[in-house]
N, C-alpha and C positions, 0 to 999 in steps of 0.2 A: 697886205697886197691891196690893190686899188680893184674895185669890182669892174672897172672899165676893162682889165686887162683879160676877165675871166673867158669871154667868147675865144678870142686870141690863142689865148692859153688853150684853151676845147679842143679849137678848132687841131692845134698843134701836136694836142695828144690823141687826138682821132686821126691821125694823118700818120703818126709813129706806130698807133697801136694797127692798125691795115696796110703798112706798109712790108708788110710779109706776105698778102694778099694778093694774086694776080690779079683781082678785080680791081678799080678805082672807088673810091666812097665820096660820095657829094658835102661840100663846105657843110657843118651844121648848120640849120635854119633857128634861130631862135622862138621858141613859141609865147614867152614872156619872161619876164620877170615878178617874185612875187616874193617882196620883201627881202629876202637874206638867201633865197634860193633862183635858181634859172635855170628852167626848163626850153629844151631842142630836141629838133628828131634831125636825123640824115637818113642817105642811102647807102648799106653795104652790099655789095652784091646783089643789088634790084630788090633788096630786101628794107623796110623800114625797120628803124635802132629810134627809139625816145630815150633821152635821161636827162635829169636834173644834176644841178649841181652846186658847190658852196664853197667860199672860201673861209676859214680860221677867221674868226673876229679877234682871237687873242690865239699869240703864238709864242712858248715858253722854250730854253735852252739854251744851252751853253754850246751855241754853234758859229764857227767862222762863217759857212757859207751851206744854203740851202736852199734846193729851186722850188719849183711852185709846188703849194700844199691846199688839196681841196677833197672833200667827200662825192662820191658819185652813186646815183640809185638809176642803174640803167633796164629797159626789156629789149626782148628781141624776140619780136613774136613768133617771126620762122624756126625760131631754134625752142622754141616754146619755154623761154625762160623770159621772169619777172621779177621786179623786186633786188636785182641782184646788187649790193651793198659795197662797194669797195673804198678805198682810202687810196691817195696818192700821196704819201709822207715827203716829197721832195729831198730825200735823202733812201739811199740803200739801206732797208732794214741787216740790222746782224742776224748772222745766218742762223735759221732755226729759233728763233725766236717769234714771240706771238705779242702784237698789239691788245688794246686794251678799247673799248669800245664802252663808253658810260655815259647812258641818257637818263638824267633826272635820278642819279644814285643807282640804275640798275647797270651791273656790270658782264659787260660779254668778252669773250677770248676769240681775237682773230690772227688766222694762219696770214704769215709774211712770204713773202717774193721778190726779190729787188727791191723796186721801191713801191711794191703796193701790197696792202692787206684786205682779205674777205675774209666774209663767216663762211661759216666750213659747211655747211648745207642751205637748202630751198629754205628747210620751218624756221631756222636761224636767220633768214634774209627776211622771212616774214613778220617775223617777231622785233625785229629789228625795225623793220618800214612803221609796224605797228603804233612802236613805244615812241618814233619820232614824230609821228601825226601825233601823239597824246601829249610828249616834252616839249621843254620849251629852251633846254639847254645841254647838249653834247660835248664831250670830253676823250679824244683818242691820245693815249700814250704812246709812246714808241721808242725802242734803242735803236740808234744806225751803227754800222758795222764797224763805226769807231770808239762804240761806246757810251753817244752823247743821248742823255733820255730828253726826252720835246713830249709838253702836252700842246697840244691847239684844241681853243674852244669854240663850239659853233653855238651858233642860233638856230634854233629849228622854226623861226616865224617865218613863216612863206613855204617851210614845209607842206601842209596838207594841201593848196592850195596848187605849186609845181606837181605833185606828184598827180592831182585828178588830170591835170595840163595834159602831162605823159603817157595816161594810161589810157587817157581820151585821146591822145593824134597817136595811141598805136592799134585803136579799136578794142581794149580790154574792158 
């Protein structure tokens, strides 16, 4: 995927994911880019949202077709959650099944949903944020509900640098 396309893309899945919301949320604002990551805040509900985000430098699978595939580390400080780690696999995971999450060799197990997986608690999002300020290369597994396994590989350079971005325009 072309990095040009990732705002676009953002903006589209912040528009799907509040669109259950009687309140409006404002276009993301971009607050940089910074190497292989790009950090934004919006407004949900008069409330500020920051996250960063990435797309797969390398993307592996025996797939016909597959929509957009990126990592996201979002907060939301009115709900007083931080750190929070999710995967967009551009495919419906199979159901009941759990992604693979591996930064520099360490391996984590994350719970699926359609087409998205998180770590299953707050210390696990923590631990997670952690290990990708310290790696410099990320690997998410995943089966879709047709069976087809996909690894994508990310870069975490520009990680530590989006995430201070985020946690600075959300006052953390």
């Amino acid at each position: 995927m072309r990095r040009a396309r990732l705002p676009g893309l953002l903006t589209t899945l912040c528009a799907l994911t509040l669109a259950a919301s009687p309140a409006a949320a404002a276009d993301p604002e971009i607050l940089g880019a910074y190497t292989d990551w790009t950090a934004y805040t919006f407004t949900e509900n008069g409330n500020k949202v920051c996250y960063m985000a990435s797309e797969p430098k390398k993307a592996e699978g025996k797939y016909d077709k597959r929509g957009d595939v990126f990592v996201l580390v979002t907060h939301r400080p009115a709900d007083k959650t931080r750190d929070v780690v999710s995967v967009v696999a551009g495919y419906p995971y199979k159901a009941e099944s759990e992604a693979r999450m591996t930064i520099d060799g360490r391996d984590t197990s994350l719970f699926t949903h359609g087409e998205r997986a998180w770590a299953r608690d707050t210390a696990t999002d923590r631990k997670l944020v952690e290990s990708m300020k310290a790696g410099r290369q990320m690997v998410v597994k995943g089966s879709s509900e047709r069976g087809t396994n996909t690894t994508d590989t990310y870069s975490l350079s520009g990680f530590t640098a989006a995430h201070e971005a985020i946690t600075k325009a959300c006052g953390l």
